[in-house]
MIVEXLO-606030 format. One record per residue (C-alpha): residue number from 1; x, y, z; residue in three letters. Coordinates in Angstrom, 2 decimals, decimal comma, padded with zeros to 5 digits, m for minus. Layout:
BEGIN
@pos:NUM; u:X; v:Y; w:Z; code:ALA
...
This chain:
BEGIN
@pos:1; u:m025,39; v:m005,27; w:m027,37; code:UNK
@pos:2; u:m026,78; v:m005,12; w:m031,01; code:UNK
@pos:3; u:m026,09; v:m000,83; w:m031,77; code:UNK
@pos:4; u:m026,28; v:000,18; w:m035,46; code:UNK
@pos:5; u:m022,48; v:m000,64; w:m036,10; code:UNK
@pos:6; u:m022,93; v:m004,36; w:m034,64; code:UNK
@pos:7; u:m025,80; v:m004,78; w:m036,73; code:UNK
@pos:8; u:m023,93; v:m003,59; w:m039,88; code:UNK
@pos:9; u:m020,60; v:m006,15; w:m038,95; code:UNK
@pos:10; u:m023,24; v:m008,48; w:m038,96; code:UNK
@pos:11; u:m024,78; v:m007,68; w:m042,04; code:UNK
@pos:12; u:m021,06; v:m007,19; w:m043,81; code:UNK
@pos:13; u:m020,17; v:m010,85; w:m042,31; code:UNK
@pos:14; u:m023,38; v:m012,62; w:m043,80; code:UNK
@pos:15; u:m022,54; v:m011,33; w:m046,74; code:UNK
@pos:16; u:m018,50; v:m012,54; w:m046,37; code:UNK
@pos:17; u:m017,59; v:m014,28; w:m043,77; code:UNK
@pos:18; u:m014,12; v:m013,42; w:m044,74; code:UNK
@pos:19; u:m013,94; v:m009,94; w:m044,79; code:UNK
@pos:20; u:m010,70; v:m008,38; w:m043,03; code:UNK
@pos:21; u:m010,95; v:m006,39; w:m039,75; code:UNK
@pos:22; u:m009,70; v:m003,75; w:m041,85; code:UNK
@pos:23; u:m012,11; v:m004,21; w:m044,82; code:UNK
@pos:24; u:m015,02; v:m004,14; w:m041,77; code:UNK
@pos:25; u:m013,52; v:m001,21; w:m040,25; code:UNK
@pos:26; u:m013,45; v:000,92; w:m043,49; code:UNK
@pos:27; u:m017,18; v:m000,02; w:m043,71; code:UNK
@pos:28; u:m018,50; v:001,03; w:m040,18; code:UNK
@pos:29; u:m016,22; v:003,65; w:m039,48; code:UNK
@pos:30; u:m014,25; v:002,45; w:m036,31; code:UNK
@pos:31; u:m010,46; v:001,35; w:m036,07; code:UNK
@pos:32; u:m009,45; v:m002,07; w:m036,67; code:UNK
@pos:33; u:m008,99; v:m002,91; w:m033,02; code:UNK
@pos:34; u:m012,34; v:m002,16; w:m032,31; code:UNK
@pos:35; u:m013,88; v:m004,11; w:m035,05; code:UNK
@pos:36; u:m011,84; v:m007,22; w:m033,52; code:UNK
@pos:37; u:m012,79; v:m006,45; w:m030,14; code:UNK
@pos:38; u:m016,69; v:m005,92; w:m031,65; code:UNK
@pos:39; u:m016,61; v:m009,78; w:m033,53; code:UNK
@pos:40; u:m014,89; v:m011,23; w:m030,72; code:UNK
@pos:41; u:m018,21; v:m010,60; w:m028,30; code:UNK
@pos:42; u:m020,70; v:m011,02; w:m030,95; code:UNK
@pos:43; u:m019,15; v:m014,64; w:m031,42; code:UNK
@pos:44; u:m018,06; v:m015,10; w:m027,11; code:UNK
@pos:45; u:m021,50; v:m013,92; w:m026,40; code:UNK
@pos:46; u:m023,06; v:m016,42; w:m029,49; code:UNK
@pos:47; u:m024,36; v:m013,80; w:m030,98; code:UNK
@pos:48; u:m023,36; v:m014,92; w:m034,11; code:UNK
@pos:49; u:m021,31; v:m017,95; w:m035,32; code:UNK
@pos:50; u:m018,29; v:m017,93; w:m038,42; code:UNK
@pos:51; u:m018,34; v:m021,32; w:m040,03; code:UNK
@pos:52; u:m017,75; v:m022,98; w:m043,60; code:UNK
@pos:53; u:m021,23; v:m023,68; w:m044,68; code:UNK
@pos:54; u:m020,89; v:m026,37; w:m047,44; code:UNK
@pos:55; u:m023,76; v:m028,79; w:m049,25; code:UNK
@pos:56; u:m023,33; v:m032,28; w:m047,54; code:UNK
@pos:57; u:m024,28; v:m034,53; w:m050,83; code:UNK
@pos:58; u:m021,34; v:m033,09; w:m052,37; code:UNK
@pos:59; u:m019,03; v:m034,22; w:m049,59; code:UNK
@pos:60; u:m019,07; v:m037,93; w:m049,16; code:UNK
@pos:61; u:m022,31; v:m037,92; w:m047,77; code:UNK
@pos:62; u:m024,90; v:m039,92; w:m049,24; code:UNK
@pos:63; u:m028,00; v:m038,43; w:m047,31; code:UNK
@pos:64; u:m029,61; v:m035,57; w:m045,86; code:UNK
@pos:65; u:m033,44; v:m035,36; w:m044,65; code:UNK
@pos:66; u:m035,41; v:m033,13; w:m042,86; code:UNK
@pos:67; u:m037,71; v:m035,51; w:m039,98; code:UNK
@pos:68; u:m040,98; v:m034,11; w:m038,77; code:UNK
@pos:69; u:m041,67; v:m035,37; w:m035,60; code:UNK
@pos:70; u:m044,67; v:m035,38; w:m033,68; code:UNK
@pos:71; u:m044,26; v:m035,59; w:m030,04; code:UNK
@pos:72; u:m046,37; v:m036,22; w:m026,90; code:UNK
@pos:73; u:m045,99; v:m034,15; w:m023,60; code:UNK
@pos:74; u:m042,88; v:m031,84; w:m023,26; code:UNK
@pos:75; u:m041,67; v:m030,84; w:m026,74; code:UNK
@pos:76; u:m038,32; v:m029,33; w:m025,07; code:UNK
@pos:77; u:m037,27; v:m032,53; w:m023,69; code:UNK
@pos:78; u:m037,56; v:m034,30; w:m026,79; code:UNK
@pos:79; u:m036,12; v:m031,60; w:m029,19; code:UNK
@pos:80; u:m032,75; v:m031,67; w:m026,91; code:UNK
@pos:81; u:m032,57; v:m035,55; w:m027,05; code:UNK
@pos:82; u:m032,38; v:m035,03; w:m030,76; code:UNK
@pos:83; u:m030,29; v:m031,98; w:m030,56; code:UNK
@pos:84; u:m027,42; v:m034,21; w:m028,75; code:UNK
@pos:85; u:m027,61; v:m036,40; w:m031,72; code:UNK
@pos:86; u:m024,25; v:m036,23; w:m033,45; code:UNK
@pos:87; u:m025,55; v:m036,30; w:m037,12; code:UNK
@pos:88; u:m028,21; v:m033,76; w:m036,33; code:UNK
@pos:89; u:m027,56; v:m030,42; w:m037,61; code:UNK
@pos:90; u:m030,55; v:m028,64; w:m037,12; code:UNK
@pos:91; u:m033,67; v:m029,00; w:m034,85; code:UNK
@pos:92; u:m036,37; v:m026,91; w:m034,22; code:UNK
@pos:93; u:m040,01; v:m026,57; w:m032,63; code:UNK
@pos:94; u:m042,96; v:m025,54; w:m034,65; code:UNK
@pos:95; u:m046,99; v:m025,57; w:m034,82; code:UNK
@pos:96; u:m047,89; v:m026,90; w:m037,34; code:UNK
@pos:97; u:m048,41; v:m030,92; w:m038,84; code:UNK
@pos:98; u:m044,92; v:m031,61; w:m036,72; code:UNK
@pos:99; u:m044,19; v:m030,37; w:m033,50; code:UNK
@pos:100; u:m039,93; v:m030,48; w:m034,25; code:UNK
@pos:101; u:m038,08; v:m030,70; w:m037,31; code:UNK
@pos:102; u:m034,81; v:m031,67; w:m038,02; code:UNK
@pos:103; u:m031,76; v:m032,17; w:m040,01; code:UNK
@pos:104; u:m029,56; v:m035,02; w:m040,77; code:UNK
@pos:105; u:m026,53; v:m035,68; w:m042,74; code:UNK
@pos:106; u:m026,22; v:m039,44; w:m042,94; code:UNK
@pos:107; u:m023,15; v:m041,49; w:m044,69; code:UNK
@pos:108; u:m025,89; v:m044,03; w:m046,43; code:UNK
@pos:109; u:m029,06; v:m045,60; w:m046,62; code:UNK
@pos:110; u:m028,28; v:m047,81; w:m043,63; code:UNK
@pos:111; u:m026,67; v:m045,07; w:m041,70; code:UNK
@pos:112; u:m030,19; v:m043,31; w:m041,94; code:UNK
@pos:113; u:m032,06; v:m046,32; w:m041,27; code:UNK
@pos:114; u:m029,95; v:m046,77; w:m037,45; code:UNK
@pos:115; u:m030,78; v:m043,44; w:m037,09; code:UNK
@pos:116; u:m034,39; v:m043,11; w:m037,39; code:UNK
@pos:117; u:m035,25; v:m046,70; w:m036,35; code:UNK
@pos:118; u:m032,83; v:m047,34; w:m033,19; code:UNK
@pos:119; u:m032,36; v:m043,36; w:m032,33; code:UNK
@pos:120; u:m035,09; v:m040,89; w:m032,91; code:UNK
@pos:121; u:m038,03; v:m043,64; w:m033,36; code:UNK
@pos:122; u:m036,66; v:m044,92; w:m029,68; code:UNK
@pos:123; u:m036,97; v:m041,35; w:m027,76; code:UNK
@pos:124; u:m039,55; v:m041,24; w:m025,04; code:UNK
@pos:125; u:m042,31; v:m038,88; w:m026,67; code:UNK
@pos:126; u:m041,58; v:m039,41; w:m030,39; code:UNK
@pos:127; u:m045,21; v:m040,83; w:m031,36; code:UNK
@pos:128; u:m044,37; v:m040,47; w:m035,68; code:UNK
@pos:129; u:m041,32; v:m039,43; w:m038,20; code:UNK
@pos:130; u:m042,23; v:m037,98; w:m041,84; code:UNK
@pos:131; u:m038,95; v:m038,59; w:m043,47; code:UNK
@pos:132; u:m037,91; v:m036,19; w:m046,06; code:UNK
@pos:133; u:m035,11; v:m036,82; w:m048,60; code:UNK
@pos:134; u:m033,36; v:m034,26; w:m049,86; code:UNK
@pos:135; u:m032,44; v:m034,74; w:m053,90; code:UNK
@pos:136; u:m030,78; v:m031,16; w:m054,74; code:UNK
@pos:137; u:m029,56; v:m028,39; w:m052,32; code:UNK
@pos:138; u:m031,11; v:m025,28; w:m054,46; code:UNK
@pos:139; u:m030,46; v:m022,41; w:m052,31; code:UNK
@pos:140; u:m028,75; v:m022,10; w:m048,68; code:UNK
@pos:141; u:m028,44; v:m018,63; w:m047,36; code:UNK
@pos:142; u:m027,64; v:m016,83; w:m043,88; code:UNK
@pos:143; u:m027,89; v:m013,48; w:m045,28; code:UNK
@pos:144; u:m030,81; v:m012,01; w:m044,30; code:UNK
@pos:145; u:m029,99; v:m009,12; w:m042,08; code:UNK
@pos:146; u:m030,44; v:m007,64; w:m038,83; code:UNK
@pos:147; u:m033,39; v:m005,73; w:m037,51; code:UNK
């Protein structure tokens, strides 16, 4: 799936998620049909995702946090109850001091507060939440490449 010319629409896309068919296919060498066909299954297969990625506190929202969370038994179970969390954005499992972390964007104080104290705090396995308040997004990137 992932030949050198995938890898490189990949690399061209981090970059600019905006670049033209044609634009890519100037770059790796193929016709602009194929570079359509190409993206298509890299984002059917989800390979890869296009989105708008945009800094939350300068959008309305009043609060975003990364949680650890340390869990008891299955960490799987409880990282996909958080996953299905609407205002979750990001989850993951890690060694570590936490066995998941994840994002929020939350609307307010209170908003945040429902969150951890009725939602995550309430999941069967959560045993402790480090809450951690985000004050300035200083660098957000997707670009790092293929291998």
């Amino acid at each position: 799936m992932l030949d050198d010319i995938n890898k490189l629409i990949i690399e061209q896309l981090q970059r600019d998620g905006r670049m033209s068919y044609a634009a890519l296919a100037k770059i790796v060498g193929l016709s602009e049909a194929a570079v359509r066909q190409r993206v298509q299954r890299l984002l059917d297969t989800g390979v890869m995702q296009i989105v708008a990625v945009t800094d939350p506190l300068t959008l309305g929202f009043a609060r975003q946090v990364m949680i650890g969370i340390k869990v008891t038994g299955d960490m799987r179970a409880v990282a996909d109850a958080i996953a299905a969390i609407p205002e979750v954005d990001y989850v993951v499992i890690c060694a570590g001091g936490y066995d998941l972390l994840a994002e929020l964007v939350c609307t307010d104080d209170e908003h945040l507060l429902h969150l951890l104290n009725d939602t995550i705090r309430t999941i069967p396995g959560v045993t402790a939440t480090e809450t951690f308040l985000y004050l300035k997004l200083a660098k957000q990137t997707y670009a790092w490449g293929t291998r």
